[in-house]
C-alpha positions as CSV (number, residue, x, y, z in Angstrom):
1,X,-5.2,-11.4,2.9
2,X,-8.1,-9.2,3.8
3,X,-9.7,-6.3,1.9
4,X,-11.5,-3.5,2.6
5,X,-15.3,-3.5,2.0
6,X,-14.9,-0.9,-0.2
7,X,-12.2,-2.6,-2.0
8,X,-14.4,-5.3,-2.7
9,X,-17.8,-3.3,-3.0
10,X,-15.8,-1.9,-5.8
11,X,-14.1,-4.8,-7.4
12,X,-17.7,-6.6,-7.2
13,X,-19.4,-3.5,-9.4
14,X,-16.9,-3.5,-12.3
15,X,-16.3,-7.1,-12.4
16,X,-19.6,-8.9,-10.9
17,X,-18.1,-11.1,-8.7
18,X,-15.8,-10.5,-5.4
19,X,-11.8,-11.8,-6.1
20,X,-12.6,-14.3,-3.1
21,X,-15.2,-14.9,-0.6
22,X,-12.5,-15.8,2.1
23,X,-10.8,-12.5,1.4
24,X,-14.5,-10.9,2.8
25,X,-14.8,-10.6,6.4
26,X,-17.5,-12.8,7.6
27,X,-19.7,-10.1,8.6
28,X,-20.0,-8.9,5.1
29,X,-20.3,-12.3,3.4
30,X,-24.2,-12.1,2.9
31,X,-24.4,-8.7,1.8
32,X,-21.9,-8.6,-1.0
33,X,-23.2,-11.9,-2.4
34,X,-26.8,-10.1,-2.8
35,X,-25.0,-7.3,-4.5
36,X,-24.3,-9.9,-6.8
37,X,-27.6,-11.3,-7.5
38,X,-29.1,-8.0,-8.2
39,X,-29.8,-6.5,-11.8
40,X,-28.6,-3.4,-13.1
41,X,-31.2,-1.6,-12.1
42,X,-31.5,-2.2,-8.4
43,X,-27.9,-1.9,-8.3
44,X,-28.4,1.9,-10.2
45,X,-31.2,2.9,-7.6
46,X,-29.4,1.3,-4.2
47,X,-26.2,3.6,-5.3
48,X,-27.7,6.9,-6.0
49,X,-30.4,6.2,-3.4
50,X,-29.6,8.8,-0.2
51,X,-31.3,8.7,3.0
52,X,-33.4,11.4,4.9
53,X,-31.4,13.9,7.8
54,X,-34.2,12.1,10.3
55,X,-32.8,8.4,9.1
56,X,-29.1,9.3,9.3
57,X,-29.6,10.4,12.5
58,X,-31.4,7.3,13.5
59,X,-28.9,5.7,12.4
60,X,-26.1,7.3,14.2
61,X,-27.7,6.6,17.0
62,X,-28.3,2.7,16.6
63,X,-24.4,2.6,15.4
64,X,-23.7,4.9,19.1
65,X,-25.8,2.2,20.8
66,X,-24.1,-0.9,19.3
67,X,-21.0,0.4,20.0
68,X,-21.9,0.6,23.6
69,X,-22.5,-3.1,24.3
């Protein structure tokens, strides 16, 4: 069965630990196991961090470009 990331990006804040690493997609693997690693603190400053107008649109465009290929 597969989650979404958000399913899991939640379940891995309240409870520390994803309900399965096979239930992750692969390409998310590595990032949610970070999350896990990290104190409080980082975790705190990563969720209420929010990125310029200039990034997001730097952004969008790397995702438009991606997309493309």
């Amino acid at each position: 069965m597969q989650c979404s990331v958000e399913d899991i990006v939640i379940h891995t804040l309240k409870v520390g630990i994803p309900p399965s690493y096979e239930d992750i997609p692969e390409e998310f693997r590595v990032d949610i196991a970070g999350l896990d690693r990290l104190d409080d603190d980082s975790l705190w400053r990563i969720s209420h961090s929010q990125k310029t107008e200039a990034e997001m649109k730097q952004y969008n465009s790397l995702l438009e470009a991606n997309s493309s290929r």
